[in-house]
C-alpha positions in Angstrom: 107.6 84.3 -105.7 106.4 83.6 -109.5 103.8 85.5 -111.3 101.4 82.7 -110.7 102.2 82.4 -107.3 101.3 85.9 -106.6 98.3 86.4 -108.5 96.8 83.1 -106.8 98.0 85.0 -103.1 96.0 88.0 -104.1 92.9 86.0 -105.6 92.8 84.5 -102.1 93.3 87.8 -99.8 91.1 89.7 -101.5 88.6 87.2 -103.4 87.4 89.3 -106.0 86.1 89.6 -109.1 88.5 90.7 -112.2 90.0 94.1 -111.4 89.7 95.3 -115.1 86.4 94.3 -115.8 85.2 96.4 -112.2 87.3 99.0 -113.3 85.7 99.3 -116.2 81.8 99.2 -115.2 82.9 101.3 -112.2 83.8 104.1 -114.5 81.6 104.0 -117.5 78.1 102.8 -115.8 76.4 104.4 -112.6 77.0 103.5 -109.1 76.3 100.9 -106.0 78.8 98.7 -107.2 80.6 98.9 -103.4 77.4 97.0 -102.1 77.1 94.8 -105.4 80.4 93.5 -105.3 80.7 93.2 -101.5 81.6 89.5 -101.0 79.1 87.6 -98.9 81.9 85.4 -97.7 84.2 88.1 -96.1 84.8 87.8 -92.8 83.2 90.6 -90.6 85.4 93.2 -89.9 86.7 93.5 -86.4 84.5 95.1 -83.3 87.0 95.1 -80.2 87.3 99.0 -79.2 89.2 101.4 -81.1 92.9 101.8 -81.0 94.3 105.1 -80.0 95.1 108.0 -82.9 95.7 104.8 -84.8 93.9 104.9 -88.4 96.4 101.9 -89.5 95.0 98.9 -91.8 93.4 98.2 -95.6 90.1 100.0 -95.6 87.0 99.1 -98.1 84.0 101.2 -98.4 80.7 99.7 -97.2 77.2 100.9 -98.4 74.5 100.7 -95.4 71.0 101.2 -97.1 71.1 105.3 -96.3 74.2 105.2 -99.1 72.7 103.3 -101.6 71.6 104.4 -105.0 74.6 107.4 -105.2 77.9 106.7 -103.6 79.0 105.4 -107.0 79.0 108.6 -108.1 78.6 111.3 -106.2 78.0 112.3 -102.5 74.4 112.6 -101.4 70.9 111.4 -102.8 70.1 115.1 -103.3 71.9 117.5 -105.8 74.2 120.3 -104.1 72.8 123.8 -103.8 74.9 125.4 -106.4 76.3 129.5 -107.5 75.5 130.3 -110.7 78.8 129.3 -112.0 78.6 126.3 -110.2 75.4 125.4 -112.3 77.4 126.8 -115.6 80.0 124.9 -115.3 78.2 121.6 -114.0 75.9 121.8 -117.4 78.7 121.6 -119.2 79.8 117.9 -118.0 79.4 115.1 -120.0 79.5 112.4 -117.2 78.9 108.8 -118.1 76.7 107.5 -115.3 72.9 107.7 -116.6 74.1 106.2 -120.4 73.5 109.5 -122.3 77.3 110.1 -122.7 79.8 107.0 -123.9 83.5 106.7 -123.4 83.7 108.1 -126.7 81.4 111.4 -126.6 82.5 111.9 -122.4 84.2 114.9 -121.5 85.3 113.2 -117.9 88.9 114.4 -117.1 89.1 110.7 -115.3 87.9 108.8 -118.9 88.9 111.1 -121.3 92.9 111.9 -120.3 93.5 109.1 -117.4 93.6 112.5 -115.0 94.3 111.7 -111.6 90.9 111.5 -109.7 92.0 114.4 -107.2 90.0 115.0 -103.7 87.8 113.8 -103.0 86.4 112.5 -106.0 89.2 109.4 -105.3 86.7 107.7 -103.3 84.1 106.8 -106.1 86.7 104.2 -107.5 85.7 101.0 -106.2 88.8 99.8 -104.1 90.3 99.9 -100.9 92.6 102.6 -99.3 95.7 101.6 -96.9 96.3 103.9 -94.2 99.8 103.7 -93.3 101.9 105.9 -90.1 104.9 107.8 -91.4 105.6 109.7 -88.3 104.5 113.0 -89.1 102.4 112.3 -91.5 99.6 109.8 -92.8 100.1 108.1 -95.8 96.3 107.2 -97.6 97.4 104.5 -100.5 94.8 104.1 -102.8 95.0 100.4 -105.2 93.3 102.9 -107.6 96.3 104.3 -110.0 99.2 104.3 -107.3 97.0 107.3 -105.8 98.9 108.4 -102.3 97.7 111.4 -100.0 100.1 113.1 -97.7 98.3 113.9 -94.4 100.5 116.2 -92.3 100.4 115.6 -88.3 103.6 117.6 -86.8 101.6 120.7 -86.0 101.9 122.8 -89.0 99.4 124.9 -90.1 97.2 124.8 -93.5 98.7 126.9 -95.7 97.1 130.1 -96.8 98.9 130.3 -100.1 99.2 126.6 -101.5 100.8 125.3 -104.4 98.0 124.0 -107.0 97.9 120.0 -107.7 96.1 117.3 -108.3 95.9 115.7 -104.3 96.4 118.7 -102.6 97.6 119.9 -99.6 96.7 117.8 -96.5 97.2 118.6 -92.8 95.4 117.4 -90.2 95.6 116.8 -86.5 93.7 114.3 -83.6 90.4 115.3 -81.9 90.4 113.2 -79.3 91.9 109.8 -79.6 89.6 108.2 -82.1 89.0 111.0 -85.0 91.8 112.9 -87.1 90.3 115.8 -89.0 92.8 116.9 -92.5 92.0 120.2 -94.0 92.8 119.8 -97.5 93.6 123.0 -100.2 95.4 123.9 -103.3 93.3 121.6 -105.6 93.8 122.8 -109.5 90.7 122.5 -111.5 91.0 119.6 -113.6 89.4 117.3 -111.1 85.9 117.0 -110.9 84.6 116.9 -107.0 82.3 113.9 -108.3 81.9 111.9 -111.3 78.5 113.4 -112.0 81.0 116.6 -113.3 80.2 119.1 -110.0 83.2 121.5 -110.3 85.2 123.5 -108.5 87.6 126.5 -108.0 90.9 126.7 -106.6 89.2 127.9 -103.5 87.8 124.6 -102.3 88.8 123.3 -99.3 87.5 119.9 -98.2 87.3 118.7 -94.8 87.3 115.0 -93.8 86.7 113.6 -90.1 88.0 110.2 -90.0 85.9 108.6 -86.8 87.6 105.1 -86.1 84.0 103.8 -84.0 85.9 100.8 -83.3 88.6 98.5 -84.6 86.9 97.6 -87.6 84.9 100.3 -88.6 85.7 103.9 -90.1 83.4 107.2 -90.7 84.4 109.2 -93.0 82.9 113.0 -92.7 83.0 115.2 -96.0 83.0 118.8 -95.9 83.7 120.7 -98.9 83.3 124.8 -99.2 84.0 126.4 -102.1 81.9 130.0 -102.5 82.6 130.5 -106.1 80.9 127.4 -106.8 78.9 125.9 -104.0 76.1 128.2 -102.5 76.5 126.6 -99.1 79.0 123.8 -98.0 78.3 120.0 -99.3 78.3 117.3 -96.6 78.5 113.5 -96.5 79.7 110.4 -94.7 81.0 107.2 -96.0 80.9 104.0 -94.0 84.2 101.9 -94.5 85.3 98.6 -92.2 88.7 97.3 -91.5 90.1 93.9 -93.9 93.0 92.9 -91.9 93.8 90.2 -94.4 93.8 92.0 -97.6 96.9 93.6 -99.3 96.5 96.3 -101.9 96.8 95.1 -105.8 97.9 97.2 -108.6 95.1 99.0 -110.4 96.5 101.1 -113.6 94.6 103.8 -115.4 96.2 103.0 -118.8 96.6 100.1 -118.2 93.3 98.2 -117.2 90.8 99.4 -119.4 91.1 102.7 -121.2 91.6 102.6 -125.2 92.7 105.6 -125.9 92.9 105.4 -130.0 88.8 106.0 -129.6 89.8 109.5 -128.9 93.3 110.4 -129.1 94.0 113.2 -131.7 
C-alpha cells in the first residue's frame, strides 16, 4: 500500500482533524478538547450487551456534561486534598493550561523533555487506546507516543518491592465478568499524575476499574493513594465508547510538534 494510499485509509477510519495540530493545542492550551473534537458524524458506538472478561477494541474518551470543563487536564472539577509536600511540590509546577506559562518558560516533564506521560496522567492526550488480549496479560496501546501498558492476568500478585519506571507495574484480575480492576505501582517521579503538575512519590499506587456497561461503552474508575503526597485518596471516572472501525495512527512526541532548540541547552 503507498503512502498516499494509507494516509487517505486512515483519514477515512478515523475522520479527524490534523494529528499535529491537536497535538499541539492538546498540550499547550487547557482542556475539553475530547468533547470539542468529537465528530458529529461518528457512528454511535455499539449497545448490544457486554462481552464476557473481554475489554478487546479501539477505545476513545467521551466527555458527558459531569466531565466537562477538566478532563483535559486533570481529574475532577475540584482540586485534590493535598499533604504539605504535596502542596510544595505542586507550587512549584509550571503547567501550561491557564496561559501563564508558555512552551518556553514550562517546566512540564511532558513539554519540556518529551517524558513519557506515565500513569495515569496518559489519559489527558487526546487519542484513543487499543485494548488488545495477550493471554496473560492486557496489552493497553496508546496512538499517543507508542505508549503500551502491560496488564498482568495469570494470578500473580502486585509486587511489594517494584522496579521504578515510567508505566509501572500493572496486574490486575476479573470481578465478575464485565470489570477488570489493575493495581498499578513502582512509578518513578518524573511523571506528573496530571498536567496541572499534582505530584507524586514512589509510593503511589493507582487503581483503575474498567466497567465494560455494554459492548460499546467503557467506565473507567481512578483511584490513586499516595500518603506522602495526597491527604486522602483521589477518585474519578472517565466515560470511553467502543469505535470498531478505527485503527490506531502514529502519534510522535518529537516528532509532531515539539521544537526543542527553544529550550535545549
Amino acid at each position: 500500500m503507498t503512502n498516499t494510499n494509507h494516509r487517505n485509509r486512515r483519514r477515512n477510519t478515523r475522520r479527524g482533524v490534523s494529528a499535529a495540530a491537536i497535538l499541539a493545542t492538546a498540550c499547550i492550551l487547557a482542556g475539553g478538547l475530547w468533547a470539542q473534537n468529537a465528530d458529529k458524524k461518528e457512528p454511535l458506538a455499539p449497545s448490544g450487551p457486554a462481552p464476557k472478561r473481554d475489554l478487546s477494541g479501539v477505545w476513545m474518551l467521551r466527555s458527558p456534561a459531569d466531565m466537562r470543563g477538566f478532563t483535559g487536564a486533570t481529574f475532577t472539577k475540584d482540586e485534590p486534598e493535598l499533604t504539605e509536600l504535596g502542596k510544595q511540590k505542586y507550587a512549584e509546577a509550571k503547567n501550561s493550561n491557564g496561559g501563564k506559562f508558555t512552551l518556553d518558560t514550562t517546566n512540564d516533564p511532558v513539554l519540556t523533555h518529551c517524558a513519557p506521560p506515565g500513569t495515569p496522567r496518559v489519559y489527558f492526550h487526546p487519542y484513543p487506546f487499543e485494548f488488545v488480549n495477550a493471554g496473560k496479560e492486557w496489552l493497553q496501546i496508546f496512538e499517543y507516543d507508542h505508549t503500551i501498558r502491560r496488564m498482568y492476568d495469570d494470578g500473580r500478585p502486585v509486587p511489594t518491592d517494584p522496579d521504578l519506571s515510567w508505566m509501572g507495574t500493572s496486574v490486575g484480575h476479573w470481578d465478575g465478568d464485565t470489570t477488570f480492576v489493575v493495581e498499578t505501582v513502582g512509578l518513578n517521579t518524573r511523571t506528573w499524575i496530571d498536567r496541572l503538575g499534582h505530584q507524586h512519590s514512589t509510593d503511589l499506587k493507582v487503581t483503575e476499574r474498567f466497567r465494560r456497561v455494554d459492548e460499546g461503552h467503557l467506565l473507567i474508575d481512578f483511584k490513586m493513594e499516595d500518603p506522602k503526597f495526597l491527604a486522602k485518596p483521589w477518585t474519578s471516572t472517565f466515560h470511553y465508547e467502543l469505535r470498531p472501525k478505527w485503527e490506531l495512527g502514529e502519534i510522535s512526541c518529537s516528532g509532531d510538534y515539539l521544537d526543542f532548540s527553544k529550550f535545549e541547552k
